[in-house]
C-alpha positions in Angstrom: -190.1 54.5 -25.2 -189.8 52.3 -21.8 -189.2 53.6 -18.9 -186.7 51.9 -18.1 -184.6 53.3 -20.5 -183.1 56.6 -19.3 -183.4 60.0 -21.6 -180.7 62.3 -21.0 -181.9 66.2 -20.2 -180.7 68.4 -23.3 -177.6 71.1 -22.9 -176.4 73.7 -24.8 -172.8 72.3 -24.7 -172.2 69.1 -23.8 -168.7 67.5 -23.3 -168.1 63.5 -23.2 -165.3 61.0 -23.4 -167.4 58.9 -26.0 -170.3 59.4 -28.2 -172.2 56.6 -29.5 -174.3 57.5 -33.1 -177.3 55.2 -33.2 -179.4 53.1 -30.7 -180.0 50.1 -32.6 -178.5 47.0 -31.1 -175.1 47.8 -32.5 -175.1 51.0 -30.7 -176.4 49.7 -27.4 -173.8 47.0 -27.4 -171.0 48.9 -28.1 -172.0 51.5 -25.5 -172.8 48.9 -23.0 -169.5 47.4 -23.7 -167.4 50.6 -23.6 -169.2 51.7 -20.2 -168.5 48.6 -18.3 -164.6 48.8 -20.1 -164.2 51.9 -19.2 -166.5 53.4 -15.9 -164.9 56.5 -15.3 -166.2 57.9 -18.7 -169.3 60.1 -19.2 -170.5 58.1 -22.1 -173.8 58.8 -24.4 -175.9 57.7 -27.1 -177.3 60.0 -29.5 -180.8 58.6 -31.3 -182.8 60.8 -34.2 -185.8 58.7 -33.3 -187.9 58.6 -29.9 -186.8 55.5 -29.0 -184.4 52.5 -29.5 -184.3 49.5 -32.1 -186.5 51.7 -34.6 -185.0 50.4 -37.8 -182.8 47.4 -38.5 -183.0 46.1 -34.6 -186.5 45.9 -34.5 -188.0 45.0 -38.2 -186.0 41.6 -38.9 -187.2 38.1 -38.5 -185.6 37.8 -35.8 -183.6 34.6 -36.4 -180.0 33.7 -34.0 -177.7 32.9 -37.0 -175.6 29.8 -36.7 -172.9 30.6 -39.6 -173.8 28.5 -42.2 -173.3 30.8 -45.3 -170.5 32.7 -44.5 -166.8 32.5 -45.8 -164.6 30.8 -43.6 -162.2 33.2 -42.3 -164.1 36.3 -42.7 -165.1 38.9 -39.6 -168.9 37.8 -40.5 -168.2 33.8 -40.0 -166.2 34.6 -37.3 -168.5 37.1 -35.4 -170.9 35.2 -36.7 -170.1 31.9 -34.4 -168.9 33.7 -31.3 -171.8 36.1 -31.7 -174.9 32.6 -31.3 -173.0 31.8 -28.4 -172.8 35.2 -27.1 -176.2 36.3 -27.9 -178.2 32.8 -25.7 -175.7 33.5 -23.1 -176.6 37.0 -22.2 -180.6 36.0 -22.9 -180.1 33.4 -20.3 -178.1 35.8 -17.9 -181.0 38.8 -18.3 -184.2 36.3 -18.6 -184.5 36.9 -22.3 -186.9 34.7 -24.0 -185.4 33.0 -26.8 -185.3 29.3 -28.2 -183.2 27.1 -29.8 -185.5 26.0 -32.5 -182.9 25.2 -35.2 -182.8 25.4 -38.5 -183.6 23.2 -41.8 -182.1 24.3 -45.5 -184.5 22.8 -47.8 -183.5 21.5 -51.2 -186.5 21.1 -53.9 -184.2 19.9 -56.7 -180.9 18.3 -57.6 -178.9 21.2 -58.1 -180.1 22.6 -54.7 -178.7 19.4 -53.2 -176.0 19.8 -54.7 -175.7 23.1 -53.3 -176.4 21.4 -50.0 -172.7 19.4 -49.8 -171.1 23.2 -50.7 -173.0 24.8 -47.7 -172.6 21.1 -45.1 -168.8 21.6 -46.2 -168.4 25.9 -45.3 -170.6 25.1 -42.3 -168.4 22.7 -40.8 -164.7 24.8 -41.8 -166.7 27.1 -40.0 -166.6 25.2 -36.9 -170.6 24.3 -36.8 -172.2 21.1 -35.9 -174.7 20.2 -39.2 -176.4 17.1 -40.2 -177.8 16.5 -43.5 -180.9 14.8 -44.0 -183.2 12.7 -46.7 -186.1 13.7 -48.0 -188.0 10.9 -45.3 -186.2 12.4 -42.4 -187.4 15.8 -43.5 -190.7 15.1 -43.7 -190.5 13.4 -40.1 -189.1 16.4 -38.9 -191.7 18.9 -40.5 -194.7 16.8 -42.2 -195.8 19.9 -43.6 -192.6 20.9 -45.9 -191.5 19.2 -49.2 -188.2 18.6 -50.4 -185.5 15.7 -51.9 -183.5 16.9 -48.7 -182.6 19.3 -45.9 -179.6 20.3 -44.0 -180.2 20.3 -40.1 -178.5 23.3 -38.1 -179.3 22.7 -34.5 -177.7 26.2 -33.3 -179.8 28.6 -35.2 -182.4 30.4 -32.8 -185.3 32.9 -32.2 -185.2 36.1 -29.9 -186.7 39.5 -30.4 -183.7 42.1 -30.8 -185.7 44.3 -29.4 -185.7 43.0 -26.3 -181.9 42.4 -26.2 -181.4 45.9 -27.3 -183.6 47.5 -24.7 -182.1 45.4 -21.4 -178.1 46.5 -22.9 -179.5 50.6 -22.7 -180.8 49.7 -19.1 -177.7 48.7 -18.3 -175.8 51.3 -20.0 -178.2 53.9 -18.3 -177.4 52.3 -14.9 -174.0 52.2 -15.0 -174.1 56.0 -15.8 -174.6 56.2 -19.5 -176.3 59.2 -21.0 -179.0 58.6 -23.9 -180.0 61.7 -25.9 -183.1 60.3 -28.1 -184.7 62.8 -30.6 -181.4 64.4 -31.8 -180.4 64.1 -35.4 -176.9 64.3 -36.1 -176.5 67.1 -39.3 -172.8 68.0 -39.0 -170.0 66.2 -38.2 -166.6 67.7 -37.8 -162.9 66.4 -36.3 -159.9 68.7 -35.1 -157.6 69.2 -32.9 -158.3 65.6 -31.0 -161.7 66.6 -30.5 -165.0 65.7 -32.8 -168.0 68.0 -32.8 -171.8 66.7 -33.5 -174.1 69.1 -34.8 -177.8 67.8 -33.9 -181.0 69.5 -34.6 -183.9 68.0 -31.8 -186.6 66.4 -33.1 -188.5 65.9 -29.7 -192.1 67.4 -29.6 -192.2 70.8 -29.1 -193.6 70.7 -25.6 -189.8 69.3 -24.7 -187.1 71.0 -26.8 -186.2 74.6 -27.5 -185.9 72.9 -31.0 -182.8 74.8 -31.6 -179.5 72.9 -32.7 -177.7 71.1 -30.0 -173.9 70.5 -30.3 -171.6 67.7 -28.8 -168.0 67.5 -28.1 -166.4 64.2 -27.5 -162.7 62.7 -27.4 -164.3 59.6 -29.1 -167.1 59.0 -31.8 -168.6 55.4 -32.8 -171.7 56.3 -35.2 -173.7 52.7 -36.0 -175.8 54.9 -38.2 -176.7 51.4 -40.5 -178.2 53.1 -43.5 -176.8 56.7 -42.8 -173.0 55.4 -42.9 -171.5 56.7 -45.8 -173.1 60.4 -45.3 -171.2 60.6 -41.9 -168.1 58.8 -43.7 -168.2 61.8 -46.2 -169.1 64.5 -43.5 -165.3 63.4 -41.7 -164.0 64.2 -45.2 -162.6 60.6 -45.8 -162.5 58.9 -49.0 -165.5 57.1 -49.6 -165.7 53.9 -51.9 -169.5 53.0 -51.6 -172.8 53.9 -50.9 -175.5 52.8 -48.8 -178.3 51.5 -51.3 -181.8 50.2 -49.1 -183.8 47.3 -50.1 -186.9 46.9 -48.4 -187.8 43.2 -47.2 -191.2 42.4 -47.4 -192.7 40.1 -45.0 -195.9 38.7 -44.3 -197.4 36.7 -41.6 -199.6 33.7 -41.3 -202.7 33.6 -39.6 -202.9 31.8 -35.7 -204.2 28.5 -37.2 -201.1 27.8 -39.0 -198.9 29.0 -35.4 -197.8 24.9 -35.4 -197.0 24.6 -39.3 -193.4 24.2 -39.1 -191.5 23.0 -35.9 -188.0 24.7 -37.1 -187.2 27.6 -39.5 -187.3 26.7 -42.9 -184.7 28.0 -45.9 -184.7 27.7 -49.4 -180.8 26.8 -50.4 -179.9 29.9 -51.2 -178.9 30.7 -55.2 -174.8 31.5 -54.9 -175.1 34.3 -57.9 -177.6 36.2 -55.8 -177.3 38.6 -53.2 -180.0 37.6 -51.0 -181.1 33.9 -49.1 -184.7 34.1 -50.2 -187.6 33.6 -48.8 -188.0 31.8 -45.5 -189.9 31.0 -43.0 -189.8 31.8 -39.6 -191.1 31.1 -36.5 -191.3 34.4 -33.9 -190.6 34.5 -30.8 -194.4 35.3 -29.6 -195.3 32.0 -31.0 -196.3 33.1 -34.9 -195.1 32.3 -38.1 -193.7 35.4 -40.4 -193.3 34.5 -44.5 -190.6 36.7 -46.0 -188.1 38.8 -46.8 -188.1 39.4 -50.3 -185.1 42.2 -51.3 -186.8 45.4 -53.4 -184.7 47.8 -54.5 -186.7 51.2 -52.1 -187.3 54.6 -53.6 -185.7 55.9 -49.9 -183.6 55.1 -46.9 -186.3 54.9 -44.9 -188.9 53.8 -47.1 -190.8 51.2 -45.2 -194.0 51.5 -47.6 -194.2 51.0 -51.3 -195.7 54.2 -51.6 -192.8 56.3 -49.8 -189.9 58.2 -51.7 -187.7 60.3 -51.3 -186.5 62.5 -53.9 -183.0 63.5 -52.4 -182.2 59.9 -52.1 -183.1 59.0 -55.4 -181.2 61.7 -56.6 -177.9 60.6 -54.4 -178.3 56.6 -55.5 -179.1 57.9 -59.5 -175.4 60.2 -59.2 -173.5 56.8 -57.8 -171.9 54.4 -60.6 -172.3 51.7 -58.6 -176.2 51.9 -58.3 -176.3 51.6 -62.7 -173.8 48.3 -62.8 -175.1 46.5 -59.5 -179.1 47.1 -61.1 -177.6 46.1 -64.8 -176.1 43.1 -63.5 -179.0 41.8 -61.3 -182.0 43.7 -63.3 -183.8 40.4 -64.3 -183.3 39.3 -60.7 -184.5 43.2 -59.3 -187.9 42.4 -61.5 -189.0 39.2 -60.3 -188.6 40.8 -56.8 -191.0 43.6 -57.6 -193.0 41.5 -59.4 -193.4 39.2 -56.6 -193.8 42.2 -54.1 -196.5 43.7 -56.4 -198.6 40.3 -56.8 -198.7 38.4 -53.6 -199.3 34.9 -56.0 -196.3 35.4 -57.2 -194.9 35.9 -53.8 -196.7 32.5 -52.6 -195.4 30.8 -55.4 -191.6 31.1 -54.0 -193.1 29.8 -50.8 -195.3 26.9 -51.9 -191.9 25.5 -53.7 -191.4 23.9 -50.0 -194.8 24.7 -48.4 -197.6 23.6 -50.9 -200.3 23.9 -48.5 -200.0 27.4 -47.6 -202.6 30.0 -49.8 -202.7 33.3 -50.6 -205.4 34.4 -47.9 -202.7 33.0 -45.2 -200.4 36.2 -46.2 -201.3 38.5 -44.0 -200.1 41.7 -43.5 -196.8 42.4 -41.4 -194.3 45.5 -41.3 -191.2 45.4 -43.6 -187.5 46.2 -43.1 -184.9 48.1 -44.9 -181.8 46.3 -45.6 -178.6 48.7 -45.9 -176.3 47.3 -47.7 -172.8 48.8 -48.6 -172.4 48.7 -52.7 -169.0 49.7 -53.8 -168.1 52.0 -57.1 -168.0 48.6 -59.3 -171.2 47.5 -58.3 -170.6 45.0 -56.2 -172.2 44.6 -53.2 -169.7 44.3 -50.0 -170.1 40.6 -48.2 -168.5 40.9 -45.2 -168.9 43.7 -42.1 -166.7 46.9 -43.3 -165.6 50.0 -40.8 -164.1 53.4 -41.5 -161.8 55.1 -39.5 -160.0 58.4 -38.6 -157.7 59.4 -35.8 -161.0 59.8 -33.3 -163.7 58.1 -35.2 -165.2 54.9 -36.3 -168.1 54.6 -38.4 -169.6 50.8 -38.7 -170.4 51.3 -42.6 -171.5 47.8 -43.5 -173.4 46.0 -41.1 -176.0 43.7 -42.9 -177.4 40.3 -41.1 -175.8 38.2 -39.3 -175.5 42.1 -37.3 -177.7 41.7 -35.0 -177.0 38.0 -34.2 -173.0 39.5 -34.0 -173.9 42.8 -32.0 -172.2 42.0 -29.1 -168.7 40.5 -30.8 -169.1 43.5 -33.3 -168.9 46.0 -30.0 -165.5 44.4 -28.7 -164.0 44.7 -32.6 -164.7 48.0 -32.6 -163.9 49.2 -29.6 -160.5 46.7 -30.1 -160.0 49.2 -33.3 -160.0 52.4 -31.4 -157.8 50.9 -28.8 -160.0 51.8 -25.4 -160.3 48.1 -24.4 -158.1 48.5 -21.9 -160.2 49.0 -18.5 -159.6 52.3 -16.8 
């Protein structure tokens, strides 16, 4: 944990105008956002882990999204957009490093071109500059990928989230916010105007009493990402999905190939599956990352192939919508743990637009969890989704673009619970 980042001291009661669930970079944002709207509040975060951007925030690849896949008109395009802007601007104001590298959708047949004019056509009622280009222009661009075209999207970016996430808590901590790290929320009750947290510290023994620690506030905001629908239950309101994790996979190439792409590279992504494939990706440090593939993960936390957890396999197993969303995609879910079991396979999906690459360039590199919201049909839920009680707001669904829209995403919410208005 930096110390720069303020830890609050633990209390047996303690009474606050807002309480924020989570310190990913949702969380920071909207806390950052609500301090500065409102600076008479005593305002606080409250983090299960021992620091910030533990999850979500800090294992993605990284990549300012542009817009390009979204549907026009929904709170992800819009967000979206608002949120690139939003996101160089405040790297620029804080010192940030980040780059506008841009972005190349490669197509390695005709029906990927095809799918090229659908994607140049949404990017553009979107409101984003694209350009589409030949198959020589590609390779002028990036000698080392192969394709019959490309489409060119000069917004898309690089940062680490991390970073981002870590200079909003310093802010928030400044300007008099309270963080509360170590403190896993158990129970969750609302009466009377008034919501109380139930949290059991999981600091090291040396600095808790490790004895349950309970919260009062006027206001609760839980960006909980995977957790959602357990604190959406816990409220007692009606609760249409479930949170169901797949674990992205990614890899990373070794320092000689640091210069073999100039831009990120995409495979067009297939419109009948869930995911954009397999991309790749230059960091922000300067290497290149392979990756994510989407595996269905034996737990909600399950960053390993060989971790489980037998109460969340028992929850996803009880839920309709786990049987018909893994009976509609179940050829799909197998050539994703194939390809996550065999790395050839794996290289395969890449060498379709990178033929030189080999399987001793994947090296290892940590995976993330994507928490995606998967209604009773078996559908999984596209755009950004929210529940809400008289004095709480849960951000249920908050896949990618989230991190790109974290700081857009803080206004909606706090624009739902009507405190925008500065105190």
């Amino acid at each position: 944990m930096s110390d720069s980042v303020p830890q609050a001291n633990l209390q047996a009661r303690a009474d606050y105008d807002a309480l924020i669930v989570g310190a990913g970079i949702i969380g920071a944002a909207t806390a950052w956002r609500l301090q500065q709207l409102r600076p008479d509040w005593r305002i606080a975060i409250i983090e299960k882990e021992q620091s910030y951007a533990q999850h979500q925030t800090g294992r993605n690849s990284g990549v300012i999204h542009a817009g390009v896949y979204y549907a026009p008109g929904s709170l992800k395009a819009k967000l979206c957009v608002e949120g690139n802007q939003r996101t160089k601007a405040f790297c620029k104001e804080h010192r940030i490093a980040f780059e506008e590298c841009g972005k190349l959708l490669v197509a390695c047949n005709e029906q990927e071109l095809k799918r090229l004019d659908q994607l140049k056509l949404r990017a553009r009622q979107n409101g984003l500059e694209v350009e589409p280009q030949s198959a020589q222009q590609l390779k002028q661009r990036e000698p080392n990928i192969a394709g019959l075209g490309a489409l060119w999207v000069p917004a898309s970016g690089i940062v680490d989230y991390s970073e981002i996430c870590r200079e909003l808590l310093k802010q928030f901590g400044e300007a008099g916010g309270e963080i509360y790290y170590g403190h896993e929320l158990k129970q969750l009750r609302e009466r009377d105007g008034e919501v109380q947290l139930q949290c059991i510290s999981s600091l090291p023994i040396a600095h808790t009493d490790n004895q349950p620690h309970t919260f009062y506030c006027k206001q609760l905001i839980a960006c909980a990402g995977i957790q959602s629908d357990r604190l959406v239950k816990s409220l007692g309101l009606s609760v249409d999905f479930q949170m169901m994790p797949f674990r992205g996979e990614y890899f990373q190439l070794p320092s000689k190939h640091n210069s073999i792409i100039n831009h990120l590279i995409y495979p067009v992504p297939d419109p009948t599956m869930p995911f954009l494939g397999v991309h790749l990706t230059r960091m922000i440090d300067g290497s290149v990352t392979v990756g994510p593939n989407a595996v269905l993960a034996m737990g909600r936390e399950a960053y390993k192939k060989t971790q489980f957890s037998m109460a969340d396999i028992q929850q996803m197993v009880s839920e309709p919508g786990s049987y018909r969303l893994l009976g509609r995609f179940w050829k799909a879910g197998l050539g994703e743990l194939r390809d996550s079991l065999f790395k050839q396979s794996y290289l395969k999906r890449v060498q379709s637009y990178c033929p030189s690459l080999e399987v001793s360039d994947l090296l290892p590199y940590k995976a993330g969890i994507r928490a995606q919201a998967v209604d009773k049909q078996g559908n999984m839920i596209d755009d950004f989704l929210f529940a809400q009680s008289e004095n709480c707001l849960i951000v249920c669904n908050a896949p990618s673009p989230a991190a790109t829209s974290a700081l857009p995403i803080a206004d909606h919410v706090i624009a739902k619970l009507n405190l925008n208005t500065r105190a």
